[in-house]
Every structure is written in structure tokens, then in C-alpha cells.
C-alpha positions as CSV (number, residue, x, y, z in Angstrom):
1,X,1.7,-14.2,-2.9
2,X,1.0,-10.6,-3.8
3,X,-0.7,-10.7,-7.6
4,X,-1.0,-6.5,-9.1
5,X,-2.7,-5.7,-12.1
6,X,-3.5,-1.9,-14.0
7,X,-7.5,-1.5,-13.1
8,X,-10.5,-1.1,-15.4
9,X,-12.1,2.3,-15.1
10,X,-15.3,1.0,-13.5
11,X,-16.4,2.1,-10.1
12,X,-19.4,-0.4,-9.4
13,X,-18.4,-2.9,-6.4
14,X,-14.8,-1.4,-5.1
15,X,-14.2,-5.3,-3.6
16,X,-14.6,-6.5,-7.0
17,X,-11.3,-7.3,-9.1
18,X,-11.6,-4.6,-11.7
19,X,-8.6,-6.1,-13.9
20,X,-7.4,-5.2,-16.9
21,X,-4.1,-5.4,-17.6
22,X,-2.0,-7.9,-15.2
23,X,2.1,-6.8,-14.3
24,X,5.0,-8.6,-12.6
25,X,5.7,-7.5,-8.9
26,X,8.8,-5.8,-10.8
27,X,7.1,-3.3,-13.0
28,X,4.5,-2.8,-10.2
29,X,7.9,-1.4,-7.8
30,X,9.4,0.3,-10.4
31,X,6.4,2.5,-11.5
32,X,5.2,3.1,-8.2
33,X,8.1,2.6,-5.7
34,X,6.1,0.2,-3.7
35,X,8.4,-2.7,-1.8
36,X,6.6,-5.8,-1.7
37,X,8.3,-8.8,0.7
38,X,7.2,-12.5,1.0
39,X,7.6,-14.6,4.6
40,X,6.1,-17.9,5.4
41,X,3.3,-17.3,7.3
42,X,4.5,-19.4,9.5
43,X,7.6,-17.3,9.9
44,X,5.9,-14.2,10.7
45,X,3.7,-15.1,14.2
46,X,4.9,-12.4,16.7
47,X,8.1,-14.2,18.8
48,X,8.1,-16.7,15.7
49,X,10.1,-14.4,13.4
50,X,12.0,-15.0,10.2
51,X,15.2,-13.7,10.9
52,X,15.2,-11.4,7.6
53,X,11.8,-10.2,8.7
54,X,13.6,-9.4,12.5
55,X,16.4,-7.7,10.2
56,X,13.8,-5.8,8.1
57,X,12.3,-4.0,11.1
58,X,15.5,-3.4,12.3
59,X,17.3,-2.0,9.4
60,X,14.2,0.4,8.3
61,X,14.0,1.7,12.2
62,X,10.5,0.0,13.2
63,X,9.9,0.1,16.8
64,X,6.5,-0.1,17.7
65,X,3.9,-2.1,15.8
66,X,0.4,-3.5,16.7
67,X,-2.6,-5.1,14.5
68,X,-5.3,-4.2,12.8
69,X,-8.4,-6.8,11.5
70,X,-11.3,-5.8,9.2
71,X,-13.8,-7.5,8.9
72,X,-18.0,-7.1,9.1
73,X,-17.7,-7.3,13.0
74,X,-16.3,-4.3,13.7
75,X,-17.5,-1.1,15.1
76,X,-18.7,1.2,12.3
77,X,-17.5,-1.3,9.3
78,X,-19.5,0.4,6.5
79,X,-18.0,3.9,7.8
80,X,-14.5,2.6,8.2
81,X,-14.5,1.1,4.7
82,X,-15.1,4.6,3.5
83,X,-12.1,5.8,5.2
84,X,-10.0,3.3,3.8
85,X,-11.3,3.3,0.1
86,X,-10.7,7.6,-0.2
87,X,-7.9,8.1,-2.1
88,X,-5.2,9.6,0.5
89,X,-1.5,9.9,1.2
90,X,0.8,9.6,4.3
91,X,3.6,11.8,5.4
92,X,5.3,8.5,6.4
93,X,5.4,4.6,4.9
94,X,2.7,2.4,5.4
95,X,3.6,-1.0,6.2
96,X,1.6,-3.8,6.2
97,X,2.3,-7.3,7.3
98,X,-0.9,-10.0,6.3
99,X,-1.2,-12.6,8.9
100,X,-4.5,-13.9,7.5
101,X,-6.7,-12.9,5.0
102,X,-6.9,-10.8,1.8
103,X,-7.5,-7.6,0.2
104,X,-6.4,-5.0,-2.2
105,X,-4.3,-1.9,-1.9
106,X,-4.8,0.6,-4.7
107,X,-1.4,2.9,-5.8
108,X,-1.5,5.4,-8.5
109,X,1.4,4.9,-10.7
110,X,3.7,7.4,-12.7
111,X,0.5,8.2,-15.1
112,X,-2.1,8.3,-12.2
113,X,-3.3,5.4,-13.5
114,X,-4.3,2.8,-10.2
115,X,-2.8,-0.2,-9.9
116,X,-4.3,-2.7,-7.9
117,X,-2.6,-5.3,-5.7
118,X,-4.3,-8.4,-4.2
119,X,-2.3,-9.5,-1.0
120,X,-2.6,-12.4,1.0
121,X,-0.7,-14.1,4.0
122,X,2.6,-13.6,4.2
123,X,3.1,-11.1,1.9
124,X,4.8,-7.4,3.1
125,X,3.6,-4.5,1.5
126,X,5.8,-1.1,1.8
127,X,3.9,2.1,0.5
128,X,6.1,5.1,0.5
129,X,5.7,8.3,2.1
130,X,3.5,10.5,-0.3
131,X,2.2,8.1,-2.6
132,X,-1.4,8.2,-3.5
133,X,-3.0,5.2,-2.2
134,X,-6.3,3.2,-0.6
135,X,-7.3,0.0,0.8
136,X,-10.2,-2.2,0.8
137,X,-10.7,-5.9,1.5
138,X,-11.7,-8.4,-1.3
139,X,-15.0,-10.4,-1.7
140,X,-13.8,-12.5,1.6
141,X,-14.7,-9.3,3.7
142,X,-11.6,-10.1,6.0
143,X,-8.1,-9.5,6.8
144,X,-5.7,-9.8,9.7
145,X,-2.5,-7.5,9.5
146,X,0.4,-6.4,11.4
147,X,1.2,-2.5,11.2
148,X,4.7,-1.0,11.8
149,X,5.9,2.5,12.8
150,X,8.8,3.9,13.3
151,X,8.2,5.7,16.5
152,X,4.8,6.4,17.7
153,X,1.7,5.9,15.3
154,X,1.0,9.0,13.7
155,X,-1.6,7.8,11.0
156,X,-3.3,11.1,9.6
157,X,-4.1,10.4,5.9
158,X,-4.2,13.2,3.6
159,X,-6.8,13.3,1.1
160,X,-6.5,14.3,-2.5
161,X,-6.6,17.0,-3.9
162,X,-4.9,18.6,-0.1
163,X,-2.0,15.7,-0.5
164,X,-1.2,17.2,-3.7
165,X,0.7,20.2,-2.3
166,X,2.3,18.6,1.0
167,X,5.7,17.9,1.0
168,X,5.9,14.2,1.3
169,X,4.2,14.2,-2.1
170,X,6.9,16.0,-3.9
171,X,9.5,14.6,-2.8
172,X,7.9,11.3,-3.3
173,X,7.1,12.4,-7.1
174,X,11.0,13.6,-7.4
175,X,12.0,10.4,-6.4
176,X,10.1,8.5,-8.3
177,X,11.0,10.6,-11.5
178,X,14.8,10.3,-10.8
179,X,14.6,6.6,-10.3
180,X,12.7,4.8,-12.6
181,X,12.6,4.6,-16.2
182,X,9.7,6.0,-17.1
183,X,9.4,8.3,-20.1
184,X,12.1,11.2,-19.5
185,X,10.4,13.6,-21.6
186,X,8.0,14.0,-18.5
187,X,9.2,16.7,-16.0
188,X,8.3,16.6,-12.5
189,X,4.9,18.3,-12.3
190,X,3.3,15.9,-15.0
191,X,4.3,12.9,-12.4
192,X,3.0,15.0,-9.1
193,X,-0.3,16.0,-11.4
């Protein structure tokens, strides 16, 4: 199951752990809005479904989904890992289903400060429209997931600084100020900034 923790300012290794400061899966959703869901693994094997994960998919819209594996096979690894590990944005959620595998998504939270979170099989990962995010795949160098869209893919990240001014990210930052509880003496631009 999904472990998160604040990172340490280093920037040797990205596929190292970088902890410093662990959090509950609570504190993690709350500060960044991120939904994180657990199935069985054996419960999420395409016509093999948990019936809250066929409900899930359903109730968010998702209709169309395929998979994605990284590991040191691939075509233009090194390259590809660069891709994933620039800090970026989407103007829709990213959702990731681990079949096998592991590796770590990095969100900023409500100070820009990155948390990291380690996921493994089973576990759901929901990253909302605008937030600022990247991905890369622990020491094991591998990981099998399911991806799922509502509609046809459109997957164009939006690097920072650009990401700052697109609309997903305000309205992502507005949300995020209205609904959690962090200190309300911060307006709106010191979240987006």
C-alpha cells in the first residue's frame, strides 16, 4: 500500500527515497487533493474486477483505458525518464492503476513543498487536473500500470513555469484553498505561486 512522505531537498539519484518527514495517506489528500484507492491485486486483472473498482470507473466517467510499463527495455528509456521526472501539469486527472511494480509520484503540496509517494500493486492513484506533479520508478527500475481517460487520451503535459498561468491550475489552486484547512491567512496566489 501507497506509503508518502515530505522530500529532502537533495537532487542526487531522483529513484532514491529522499525522505524526510513521513505523513498519513490523510494529510497527503488533504494538502494536495490527491485520491489514493487500494484493490487486491488480484481484483484488478482486466475482466477480473472488483466491483467498487467497475463502479469507480463508472461513477468518474472513464471509458477508455490502456497500459503503460517502464522499465530499462523500452525504447528510448533514459529519454522517457526525463519526460516523466519534469515537473508538469495536466489539464485533466491522471489516473493510475499499479498492476505490478513500484515507483514514486511527486505532488507539490499547498507550500510547493513535494511530497513523494511510493506506490505499489494495487494501489489507485488520482492526481487532479492542474496539480503540479512527476513520476519516476524506484530502485526496482519497473512498473506495470493501467491508465484511465475519460474519452480519448489527450496526454499533453504542461511544464512549469507555462502551467502556472493555464486554467486547470487555477482552478485547481481555488479548490484546493477552499477545501482544505490549510492556513487561511494565505490567499489564492500564494497557493498558485
Amino acid at each position: 500500500m501507497v506509503r508518502s512522505w515530505y522530500m529532502d531537498d537533495r537532487t542526487e539519484d531522483p529513484q532514491e527515497e529522499h525522505l524526510l518527514d513521513e505523513i498519513d495517506t490523510t494529510t497527503l489528500c488533504a494538502r494536495t487533493g490527491v485520491e489514493i484507492w487500494y484493490f487486491h491485486p488480484d481484483q484488478i486483472l482486466v475482466n477480473n474486477e472488483n466491483p467498487s473498482l467497475i463502479k469507480l470507473k463508472h461513477d468518474r466517467g472513464y471509458t477508455y483505458e490502456d497500459e503503460i510499463k517502464i522499465e530499462p527495455g523500452m525504447e528510448n528509456y533514459e529519454e522517457k525518464l526525463k519526460i516523466f521526472f519534469a515537473e508538469h501539469l495536466h489539464s485533466d486527472e491522471e489516473i493510475r492503476l499499479v498492476q505490478e511494480g513500484s515507483g514514486f509520484f511527486d505532488v507539490r503540496d499547498h507550500n510547493d513543498k513535494w511530497i513523494r509517494i511510493h506506490v505499489f500493486p494495487g494501489d489507485l492513484i488520482i492526481l487532479p487536473t492542474g496539480i503540479y506533479h512527476r513520476f519516476i520508478p524506484d530502485k526496482h527500475n519497473y512498473i506495470r500500470a493501467r491508465r484511465f481517460f475519460v474519452g480519448e487520451p489527450v496526454w499533453t503535459p504542461i511544464n512549469r513555469p507555462e502551467g502556472d498561468l493555464h486554467p486547470s491550475r487555477q482552478i485547481y489552486a481555488e479548490h484546493l484553498y477552499r477545501n482544505s484547512t490549510i492556513d487561511t491567512n494565505k490567499n489564492v496566489t500564494d497557493v498558485i505561486s
